[in-house]
KEKE-3310 file (N, C-alpha, C; in steps of 0.2 Angstrom, whole numbers, plus 5000, padded with zeros to 4 digits):
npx = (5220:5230:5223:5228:5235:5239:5251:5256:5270:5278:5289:5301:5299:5295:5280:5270:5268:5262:5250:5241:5231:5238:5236:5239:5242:5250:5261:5271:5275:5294:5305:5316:5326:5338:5350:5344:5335:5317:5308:5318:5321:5308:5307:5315:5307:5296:5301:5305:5316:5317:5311:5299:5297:5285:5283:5293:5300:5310:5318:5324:5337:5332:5320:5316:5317:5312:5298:5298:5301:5287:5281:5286:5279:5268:5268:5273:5282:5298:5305:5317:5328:5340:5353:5354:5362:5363:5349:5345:5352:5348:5337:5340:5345:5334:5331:5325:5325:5324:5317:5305:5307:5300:5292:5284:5275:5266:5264:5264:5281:5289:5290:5297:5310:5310:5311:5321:5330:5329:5333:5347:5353:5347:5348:5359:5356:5357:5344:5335:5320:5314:5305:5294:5286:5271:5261:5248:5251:5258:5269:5266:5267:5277:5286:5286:5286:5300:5305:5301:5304:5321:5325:5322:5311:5300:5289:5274:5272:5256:5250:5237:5227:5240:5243:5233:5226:5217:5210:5202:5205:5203:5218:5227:5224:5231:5243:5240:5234:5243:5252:5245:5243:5255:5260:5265:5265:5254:5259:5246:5241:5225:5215:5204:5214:5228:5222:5209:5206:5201:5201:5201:5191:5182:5174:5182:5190:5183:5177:5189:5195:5188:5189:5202:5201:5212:5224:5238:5235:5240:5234:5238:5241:5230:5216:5213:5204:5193:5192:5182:5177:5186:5191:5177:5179:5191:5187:5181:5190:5203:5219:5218:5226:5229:5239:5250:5252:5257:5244:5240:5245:5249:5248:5237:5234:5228:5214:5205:5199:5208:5209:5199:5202:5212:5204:5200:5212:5214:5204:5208:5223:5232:5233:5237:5249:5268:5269:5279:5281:5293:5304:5296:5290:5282:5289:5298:5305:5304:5289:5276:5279:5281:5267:5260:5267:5264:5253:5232:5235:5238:5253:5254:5249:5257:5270:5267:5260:5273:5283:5281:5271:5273:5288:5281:5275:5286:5296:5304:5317:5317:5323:5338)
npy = (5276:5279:5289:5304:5311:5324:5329:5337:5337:5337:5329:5332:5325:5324:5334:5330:5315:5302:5291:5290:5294:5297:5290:5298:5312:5323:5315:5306:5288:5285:5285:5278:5269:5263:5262:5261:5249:5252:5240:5230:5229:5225:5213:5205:5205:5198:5185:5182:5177:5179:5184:5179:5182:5184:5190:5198:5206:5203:5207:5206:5218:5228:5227:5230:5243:5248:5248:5257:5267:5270:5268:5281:5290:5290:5297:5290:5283:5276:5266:5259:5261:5253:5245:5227:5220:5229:5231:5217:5215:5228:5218:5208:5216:5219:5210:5201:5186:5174:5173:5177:5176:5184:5188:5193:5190:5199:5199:5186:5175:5180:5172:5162:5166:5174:5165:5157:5169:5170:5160:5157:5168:5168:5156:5152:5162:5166:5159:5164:5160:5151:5158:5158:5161:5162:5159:5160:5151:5144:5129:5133:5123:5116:5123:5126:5113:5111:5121:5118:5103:5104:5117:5119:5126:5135:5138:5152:5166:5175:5189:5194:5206:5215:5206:5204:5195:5178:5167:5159:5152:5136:5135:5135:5126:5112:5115:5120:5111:5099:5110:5109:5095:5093:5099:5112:5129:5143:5162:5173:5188:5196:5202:5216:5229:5240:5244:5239:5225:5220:5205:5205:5203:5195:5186:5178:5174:5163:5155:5149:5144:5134:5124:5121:5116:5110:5117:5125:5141:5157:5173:5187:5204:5201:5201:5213:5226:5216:5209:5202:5196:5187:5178:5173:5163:5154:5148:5137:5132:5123:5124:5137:5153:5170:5184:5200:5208:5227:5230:5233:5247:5264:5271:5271:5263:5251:5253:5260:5260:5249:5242:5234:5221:5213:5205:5194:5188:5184:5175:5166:5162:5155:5153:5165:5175:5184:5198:5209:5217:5223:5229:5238:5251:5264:5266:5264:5248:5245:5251:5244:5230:5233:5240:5228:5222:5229:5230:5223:5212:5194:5189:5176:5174:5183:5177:5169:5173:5182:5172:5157:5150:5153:5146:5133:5131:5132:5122:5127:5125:5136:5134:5134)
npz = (4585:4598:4614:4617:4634:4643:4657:4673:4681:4695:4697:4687:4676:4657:4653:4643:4643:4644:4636:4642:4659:4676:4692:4704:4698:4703:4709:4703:4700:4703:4686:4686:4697:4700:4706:4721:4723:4731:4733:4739:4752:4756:4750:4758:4770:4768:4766:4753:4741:4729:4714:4700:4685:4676:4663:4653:4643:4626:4611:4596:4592:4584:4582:4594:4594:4586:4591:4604:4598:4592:4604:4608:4598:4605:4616:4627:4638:4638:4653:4654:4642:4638:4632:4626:4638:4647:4650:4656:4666:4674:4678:4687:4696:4702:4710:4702:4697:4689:4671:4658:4640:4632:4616:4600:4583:4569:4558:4545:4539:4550:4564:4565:4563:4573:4585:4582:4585:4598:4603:4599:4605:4618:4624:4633:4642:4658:4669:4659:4654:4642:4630:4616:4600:4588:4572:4563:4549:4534:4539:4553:4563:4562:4564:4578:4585:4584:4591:4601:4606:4599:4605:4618:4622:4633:4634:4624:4619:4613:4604:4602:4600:4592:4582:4577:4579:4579:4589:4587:4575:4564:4558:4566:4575:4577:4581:4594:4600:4600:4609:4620:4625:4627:4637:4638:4644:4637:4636:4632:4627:4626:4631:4631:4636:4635:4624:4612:4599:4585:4589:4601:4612:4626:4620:4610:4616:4626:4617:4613:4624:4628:4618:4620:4633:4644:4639:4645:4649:4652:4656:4648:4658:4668:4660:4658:4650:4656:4669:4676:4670:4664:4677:4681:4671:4676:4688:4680:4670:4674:4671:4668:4670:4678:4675:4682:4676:4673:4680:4693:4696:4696:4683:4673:4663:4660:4667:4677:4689:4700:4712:4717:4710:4719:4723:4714:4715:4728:4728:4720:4723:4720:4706:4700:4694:4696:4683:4673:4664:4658:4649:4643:4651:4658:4670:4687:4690:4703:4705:4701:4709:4723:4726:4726:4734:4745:4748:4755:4755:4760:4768:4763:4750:4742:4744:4733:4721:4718:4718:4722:4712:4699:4701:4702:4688:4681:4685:4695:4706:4721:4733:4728)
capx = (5225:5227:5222:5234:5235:5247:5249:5262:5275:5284:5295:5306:5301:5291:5274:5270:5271:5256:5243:5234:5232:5241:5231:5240:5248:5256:5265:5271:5281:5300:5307:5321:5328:5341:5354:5344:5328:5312:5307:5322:5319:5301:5306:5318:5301:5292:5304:5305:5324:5319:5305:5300:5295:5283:5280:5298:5300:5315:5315:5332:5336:5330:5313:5314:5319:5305:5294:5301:5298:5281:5277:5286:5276:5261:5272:5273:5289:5302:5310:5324:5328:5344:5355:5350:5364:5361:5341:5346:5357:5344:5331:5346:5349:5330:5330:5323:5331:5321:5312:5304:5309:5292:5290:5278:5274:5262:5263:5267:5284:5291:5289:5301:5317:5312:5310:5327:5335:5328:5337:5355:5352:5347:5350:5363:5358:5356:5338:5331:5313:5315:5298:5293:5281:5271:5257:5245:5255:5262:5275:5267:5266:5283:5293:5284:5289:5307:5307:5301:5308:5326:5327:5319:5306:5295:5281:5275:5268:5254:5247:5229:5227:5243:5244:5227:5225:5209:5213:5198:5204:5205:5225:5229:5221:5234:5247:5235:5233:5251:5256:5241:5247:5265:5259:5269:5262:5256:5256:5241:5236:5219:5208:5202:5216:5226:5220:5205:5207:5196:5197:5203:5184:5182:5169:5183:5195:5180:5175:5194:5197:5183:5190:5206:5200:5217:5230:5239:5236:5240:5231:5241:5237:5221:5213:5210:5199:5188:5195:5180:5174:5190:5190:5175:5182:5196:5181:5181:5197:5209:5223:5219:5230:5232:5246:5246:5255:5254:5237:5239:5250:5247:5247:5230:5231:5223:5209:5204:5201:5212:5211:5196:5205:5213:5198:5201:5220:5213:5201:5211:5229:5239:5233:5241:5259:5268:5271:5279:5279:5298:5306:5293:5284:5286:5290:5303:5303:5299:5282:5273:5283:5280:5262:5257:5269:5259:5244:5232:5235:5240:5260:5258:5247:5262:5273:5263:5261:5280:5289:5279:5267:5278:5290:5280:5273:5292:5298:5312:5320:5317:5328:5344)
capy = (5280:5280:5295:5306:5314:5328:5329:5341:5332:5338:5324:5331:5322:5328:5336:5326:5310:5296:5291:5287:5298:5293:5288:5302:5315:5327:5310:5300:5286:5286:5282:5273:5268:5255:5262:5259:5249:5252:5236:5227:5228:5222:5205:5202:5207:5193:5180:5180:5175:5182:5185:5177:5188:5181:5197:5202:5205:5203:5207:5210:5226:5234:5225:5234:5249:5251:5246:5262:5272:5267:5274:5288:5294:5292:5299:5284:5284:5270:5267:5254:5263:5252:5236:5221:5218:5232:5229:5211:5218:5230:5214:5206:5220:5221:5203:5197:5181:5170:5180:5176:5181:5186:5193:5191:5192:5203:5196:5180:5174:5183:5170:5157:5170:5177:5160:5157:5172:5168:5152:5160:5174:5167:5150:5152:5167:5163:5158:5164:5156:5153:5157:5155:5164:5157:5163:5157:5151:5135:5128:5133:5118:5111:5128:5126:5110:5110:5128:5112:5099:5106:5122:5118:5131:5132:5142:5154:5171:5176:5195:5196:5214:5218:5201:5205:5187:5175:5162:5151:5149:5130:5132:5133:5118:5107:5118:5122:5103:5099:5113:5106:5087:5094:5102:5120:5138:5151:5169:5175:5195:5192:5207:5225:5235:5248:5246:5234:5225:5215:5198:5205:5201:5189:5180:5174:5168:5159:5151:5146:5140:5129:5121:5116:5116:5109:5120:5129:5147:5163:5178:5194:5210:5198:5201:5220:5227:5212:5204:5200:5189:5181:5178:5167:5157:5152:5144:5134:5129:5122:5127:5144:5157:5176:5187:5205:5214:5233:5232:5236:5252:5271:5270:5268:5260:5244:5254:5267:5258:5237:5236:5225:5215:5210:5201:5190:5186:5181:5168:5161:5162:5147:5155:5171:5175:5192:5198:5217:5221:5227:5236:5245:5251:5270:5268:5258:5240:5241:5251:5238:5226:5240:5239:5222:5220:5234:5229:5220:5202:5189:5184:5166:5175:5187:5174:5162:5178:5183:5166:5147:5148:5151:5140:5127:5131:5130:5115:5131:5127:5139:5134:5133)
capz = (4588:4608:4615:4622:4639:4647:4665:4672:4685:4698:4696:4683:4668:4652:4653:4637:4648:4642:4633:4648:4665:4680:4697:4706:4694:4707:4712:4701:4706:4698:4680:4686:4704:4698:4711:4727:4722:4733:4736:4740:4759:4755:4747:4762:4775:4765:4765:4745:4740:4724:4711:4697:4682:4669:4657:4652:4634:4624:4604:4590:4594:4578:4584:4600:4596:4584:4597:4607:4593:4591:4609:4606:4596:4609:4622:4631:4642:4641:4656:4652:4635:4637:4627:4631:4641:4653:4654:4659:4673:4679:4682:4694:4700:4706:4713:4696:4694:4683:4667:4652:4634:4627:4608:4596:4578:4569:4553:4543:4539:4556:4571:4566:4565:4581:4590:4582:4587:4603:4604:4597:4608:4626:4626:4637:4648:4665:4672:4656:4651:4635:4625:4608:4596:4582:4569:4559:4544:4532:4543:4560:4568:4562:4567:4586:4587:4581:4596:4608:4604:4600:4608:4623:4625:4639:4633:4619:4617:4607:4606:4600:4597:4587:4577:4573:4580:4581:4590:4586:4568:4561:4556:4572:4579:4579:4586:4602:4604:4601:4615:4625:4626:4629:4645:4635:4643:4633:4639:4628:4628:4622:4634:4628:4637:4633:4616:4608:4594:4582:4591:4608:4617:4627:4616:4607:4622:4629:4613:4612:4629:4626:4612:4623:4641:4648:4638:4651:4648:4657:4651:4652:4662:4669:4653:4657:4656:4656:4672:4681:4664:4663:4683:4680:4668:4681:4692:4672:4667:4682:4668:4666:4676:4675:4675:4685:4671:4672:4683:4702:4695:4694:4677:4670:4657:4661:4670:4683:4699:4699:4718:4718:4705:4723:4727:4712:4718:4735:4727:4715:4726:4715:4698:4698:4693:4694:4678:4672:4657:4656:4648:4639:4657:4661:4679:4689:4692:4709:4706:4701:4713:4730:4727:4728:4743:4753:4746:4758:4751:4766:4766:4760:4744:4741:4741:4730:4715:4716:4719:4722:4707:4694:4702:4700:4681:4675:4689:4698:4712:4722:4740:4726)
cpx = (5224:5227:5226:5232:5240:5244:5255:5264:5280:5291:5301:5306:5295:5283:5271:5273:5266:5252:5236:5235:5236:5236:5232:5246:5252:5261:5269:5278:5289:5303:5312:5323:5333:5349:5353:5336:5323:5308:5310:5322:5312:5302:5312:5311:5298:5295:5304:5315:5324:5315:5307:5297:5291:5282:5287:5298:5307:5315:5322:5329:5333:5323:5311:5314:5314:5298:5295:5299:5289:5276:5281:5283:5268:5262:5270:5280:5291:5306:5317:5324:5336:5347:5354:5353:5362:5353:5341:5349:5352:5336:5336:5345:5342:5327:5326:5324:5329:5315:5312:5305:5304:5294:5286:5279:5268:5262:5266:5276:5290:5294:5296:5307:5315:5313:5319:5333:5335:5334:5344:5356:5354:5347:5354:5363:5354:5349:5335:5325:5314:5308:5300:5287:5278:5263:5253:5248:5257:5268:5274:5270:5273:5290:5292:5287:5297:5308:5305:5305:5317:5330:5326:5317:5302:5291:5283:5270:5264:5249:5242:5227:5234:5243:5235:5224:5218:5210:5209:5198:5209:5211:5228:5228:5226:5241:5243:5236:5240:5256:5253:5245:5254:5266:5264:5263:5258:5254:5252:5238:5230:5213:5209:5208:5224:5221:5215:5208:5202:5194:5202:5196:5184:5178:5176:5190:5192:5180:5184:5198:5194:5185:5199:5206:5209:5225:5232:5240:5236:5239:5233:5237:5230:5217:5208:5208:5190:5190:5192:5176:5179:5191:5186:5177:5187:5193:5184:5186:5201:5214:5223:5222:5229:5237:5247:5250:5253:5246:5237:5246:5245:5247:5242:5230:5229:5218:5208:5202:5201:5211:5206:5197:5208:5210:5201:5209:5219:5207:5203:5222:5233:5239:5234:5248:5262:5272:5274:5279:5286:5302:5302:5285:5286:5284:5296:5299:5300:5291:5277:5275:5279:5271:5258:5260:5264:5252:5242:5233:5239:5249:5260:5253:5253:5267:5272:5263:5269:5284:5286:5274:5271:5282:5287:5279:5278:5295:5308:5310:5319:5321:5334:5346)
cpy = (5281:5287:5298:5310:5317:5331:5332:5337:5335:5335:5327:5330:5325:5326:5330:5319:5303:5297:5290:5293:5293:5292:5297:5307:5319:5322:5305:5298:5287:5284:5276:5274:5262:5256:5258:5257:5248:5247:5229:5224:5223:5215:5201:5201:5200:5187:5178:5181:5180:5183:5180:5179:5186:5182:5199:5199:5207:5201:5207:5216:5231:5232:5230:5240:5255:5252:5252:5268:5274:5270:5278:5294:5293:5295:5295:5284:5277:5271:5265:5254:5260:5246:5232:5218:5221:5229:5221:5212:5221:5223:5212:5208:5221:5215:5199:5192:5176:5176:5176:5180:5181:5189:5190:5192:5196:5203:5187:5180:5178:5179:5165:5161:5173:5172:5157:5162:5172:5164:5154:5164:5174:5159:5147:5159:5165:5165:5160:5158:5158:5153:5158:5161:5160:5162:5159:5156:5143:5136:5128:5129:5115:5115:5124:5120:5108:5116:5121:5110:5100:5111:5123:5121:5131:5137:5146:5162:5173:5183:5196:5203:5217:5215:5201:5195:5182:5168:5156:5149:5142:5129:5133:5126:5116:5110:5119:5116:5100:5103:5110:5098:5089:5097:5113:5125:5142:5157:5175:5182:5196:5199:5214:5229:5234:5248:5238:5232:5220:5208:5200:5202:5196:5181:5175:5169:5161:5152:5145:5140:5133:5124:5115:5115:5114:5113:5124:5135:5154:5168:5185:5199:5207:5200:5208:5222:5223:5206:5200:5194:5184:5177:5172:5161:5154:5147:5136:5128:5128:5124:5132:5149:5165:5180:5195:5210:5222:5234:5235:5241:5260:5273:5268:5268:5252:5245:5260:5265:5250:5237:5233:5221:5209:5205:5192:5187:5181:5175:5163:5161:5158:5149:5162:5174:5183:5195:5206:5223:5224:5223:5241:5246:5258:5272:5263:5252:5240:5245:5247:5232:5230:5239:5235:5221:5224:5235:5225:5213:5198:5186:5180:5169:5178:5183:5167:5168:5178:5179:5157:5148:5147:5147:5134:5126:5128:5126:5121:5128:5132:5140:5133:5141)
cpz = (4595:4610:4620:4627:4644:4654:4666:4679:4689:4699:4692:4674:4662:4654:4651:4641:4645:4638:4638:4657:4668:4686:4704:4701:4696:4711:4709:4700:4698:4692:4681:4694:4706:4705:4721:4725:4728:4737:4737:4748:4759:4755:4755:4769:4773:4765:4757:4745:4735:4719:4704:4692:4674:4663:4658:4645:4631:4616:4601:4593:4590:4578:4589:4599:4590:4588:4601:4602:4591:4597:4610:4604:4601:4615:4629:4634:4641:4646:4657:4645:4634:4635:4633:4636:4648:4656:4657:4667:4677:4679:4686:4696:4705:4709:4707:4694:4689:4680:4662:4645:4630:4621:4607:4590:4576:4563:4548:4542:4544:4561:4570:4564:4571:4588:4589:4585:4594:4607:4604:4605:4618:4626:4633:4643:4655:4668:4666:4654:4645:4633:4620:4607:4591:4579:4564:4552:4541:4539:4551:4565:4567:4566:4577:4588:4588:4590:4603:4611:4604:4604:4615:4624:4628:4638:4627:4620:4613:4610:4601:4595:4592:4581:4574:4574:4584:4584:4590:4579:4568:4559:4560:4578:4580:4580:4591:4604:4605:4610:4619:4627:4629:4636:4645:4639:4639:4637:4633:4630:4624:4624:4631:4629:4635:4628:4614:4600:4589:4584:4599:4613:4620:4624:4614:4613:4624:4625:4610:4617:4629:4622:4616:4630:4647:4646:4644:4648:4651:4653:4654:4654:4665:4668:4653:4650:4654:4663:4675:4675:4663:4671:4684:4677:4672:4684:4687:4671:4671:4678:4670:4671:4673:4677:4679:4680:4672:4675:4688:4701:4694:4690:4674:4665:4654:4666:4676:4689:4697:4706:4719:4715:4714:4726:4724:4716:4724:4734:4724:4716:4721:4708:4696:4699:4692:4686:4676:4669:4653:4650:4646:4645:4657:4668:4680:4689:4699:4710:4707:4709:4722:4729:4727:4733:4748:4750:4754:4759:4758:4763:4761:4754:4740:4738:4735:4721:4714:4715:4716:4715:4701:4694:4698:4693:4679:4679:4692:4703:4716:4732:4737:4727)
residu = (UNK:UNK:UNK:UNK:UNK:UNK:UNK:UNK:UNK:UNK:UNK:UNK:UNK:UNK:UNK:UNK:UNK:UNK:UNK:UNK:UNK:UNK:UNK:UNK:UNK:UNK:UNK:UNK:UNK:UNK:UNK:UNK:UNK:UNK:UNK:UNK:UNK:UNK:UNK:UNK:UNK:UNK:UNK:UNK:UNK:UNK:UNK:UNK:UNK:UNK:UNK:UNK:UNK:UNK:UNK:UNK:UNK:UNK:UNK:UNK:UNK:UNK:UNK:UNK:UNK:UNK:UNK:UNK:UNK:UNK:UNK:UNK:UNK:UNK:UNK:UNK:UNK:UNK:UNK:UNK:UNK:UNK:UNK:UNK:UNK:UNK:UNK:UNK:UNK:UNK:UNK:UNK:UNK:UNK:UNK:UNK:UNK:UNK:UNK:UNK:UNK:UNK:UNK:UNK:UNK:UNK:UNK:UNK:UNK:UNK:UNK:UNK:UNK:UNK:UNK:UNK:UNK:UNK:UNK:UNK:UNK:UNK:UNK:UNK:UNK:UNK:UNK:UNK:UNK:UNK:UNK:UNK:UNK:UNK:UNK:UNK:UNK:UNK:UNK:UNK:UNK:UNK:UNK:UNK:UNK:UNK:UNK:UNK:UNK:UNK:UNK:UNK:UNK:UNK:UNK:UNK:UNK:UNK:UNK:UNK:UNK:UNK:UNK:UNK:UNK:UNK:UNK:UNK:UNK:UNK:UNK:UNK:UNK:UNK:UNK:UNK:UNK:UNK:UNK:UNK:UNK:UNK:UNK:UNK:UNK:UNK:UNK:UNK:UNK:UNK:UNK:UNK:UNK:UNK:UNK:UNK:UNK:UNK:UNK:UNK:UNK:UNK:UNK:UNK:UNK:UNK:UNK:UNK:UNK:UNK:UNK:UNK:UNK:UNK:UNK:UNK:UNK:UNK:UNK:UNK:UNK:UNK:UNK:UNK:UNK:UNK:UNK:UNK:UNK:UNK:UNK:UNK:UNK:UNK:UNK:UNK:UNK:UNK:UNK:UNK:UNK:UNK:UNK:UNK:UNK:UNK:UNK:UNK:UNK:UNK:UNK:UNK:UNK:UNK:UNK:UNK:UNK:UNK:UNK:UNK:UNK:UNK:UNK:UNK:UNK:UNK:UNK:UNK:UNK:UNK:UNK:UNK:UNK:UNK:UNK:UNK:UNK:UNK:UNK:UNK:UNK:UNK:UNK:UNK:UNK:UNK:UNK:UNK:UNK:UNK:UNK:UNK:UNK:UNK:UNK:UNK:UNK:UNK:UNK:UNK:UNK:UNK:UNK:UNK:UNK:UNK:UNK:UNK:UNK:UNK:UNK:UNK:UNK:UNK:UNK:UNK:UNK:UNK:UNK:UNK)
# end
């Protein structure tokens, strides 16, 4: 169970606010600011058209709204507690224009109706990346490639610590090698934080990565909080990327002091993408967003996390 922490807030919103502190609790930044978003000047300052958002998560709504209830009960705050249409408008609205449809499974016979409702779902929603899920199971390999192959899916999600997932087991092999050859994604939560899980460590990424040295894989929130283990391994794998999900935020719950994580950004500029975690973040979109622009990071890094890296993963356009 995650351990709770109550911090009182001038802002307005419930005492009863996290399972984790905040960095400043006499300040914490706004739940929502979808009227006038914060770092909209920012992205004009920087010469960004538009962001490209690697970690947005999109489930059935009777999925997600368990998921909401779930931190609920750890008093974890949602800030886009709204349908899917809305929460698709406030990314627009915050210059968000390309986003991935992340979920997952977290038990068997799951992955292949979420990849299908996927498919039904956003097929046709503008700029959407379409992602996939999958699970160790009969059929894996035949579902993944049918969400390729047919549905045209440009990568897959897989969450370690919920699915209770080992990614170096032998029924997986020949989907890893499969996505591998195909040049497919995956956005893999695989590090200790918020919450450990039986094969979150990095022993077992390592031993995994090892196994397919070229799969392209992006390892969310930069595999907090073991960033500086998976950081090496970058050196390793020309594949391997990381994501800044939920890191360089006042919200600790990928750690208590990220901004030497910056260090890492600034030696591996091409292998990091901005990721956010929405809808289920409690803060605006442009917290996250606002803190890396006024971070110390050099322009052409700025725009290479928010815009050109991803760009290029998924072949956008990015001067249409």
């Amino acid at each position: 169970m995650l351990p709770c922490c109550h911090y009182l807030s001038s802002s307005g919103r419930s005492s009863e606010t996290s399972p984790f502190p905040w960095k400043h609790p006499d300040r914490m930044p706004p739940l929502r600011d979808d009227d006038a978003p914060e770092h909209l000047p920012l992205l004009k300052k920087y010469g960004l058209p538009f962001i490209i958002d690697i970690h947005t998560h999109f489930f059935p709504e009777y999925v997600m709204k368990r998921i909401w209830k779930w931190f609920d009960g750890v008093h974890w705050e949602i800030a886009y507690r709204d349908n899917e249409a809305a929460r698709t408008e406030s990314l627009r609205k915050n210059g968000i224009r390309h986003f991935t449809t992340l979920n997952y499974a977290h038990k068997e016979k799951m992955a292949e109706g979420l990849n299908r409702w996927t498919f039904e779902t956003h097929a046709n929603t503008e700029n959407a990346i379409l992602f996939g899920t999958f699970f160790p199971e009969e059929g894996c390999l035949d579902y993944v490639k049918r969400a390729v192959e047919e549905y045209g899916f440009r990568g897959f999600k897989l969450h370690c610590e919920v699915g209770r997932l080992d990614l170096t087991r032998k029924d997986l092999s020949s989907t890893f090698s499969y996505l591998e050859k195909k040049g497919i994604p995956l956005v893999i939560h695989s590090g200790d934080a918020p919450l450990p899980g039986p094969y979150t460590n990095i022993r077992y990424f390592r031993t995994f990565i090892e196994r397919y040295p070229t799969l392209k894989v992006i390892v969310a929130h930069m595999g907090a909080s073991e960033v500086w283990e998976y950081a090496e391994l970058l050196s390793i794998f020309p594949e391997l990327r990381l994501d800044t999900t939920m890191v360089f935020v006042d919200f600790l719950s990928t750690g208590t002091d990220t901004d030497p994580y910056l260090e890492v950004i600034e030696k591996f500029p091409d292998r990091v993408h901005f990721g956010s975690d929405f809808p289920i973040i409690p803060y605006a979109l442009s917290h996250p967003i606002c803190n890396l622009l006024n971070s110390g990071l050099s322009n052409e890094i700025k725009r290479k996390v928010f815009l050109e890296n991803s760009a290029r993963l998924f072949s956008i356009d990015i001067d249409s």
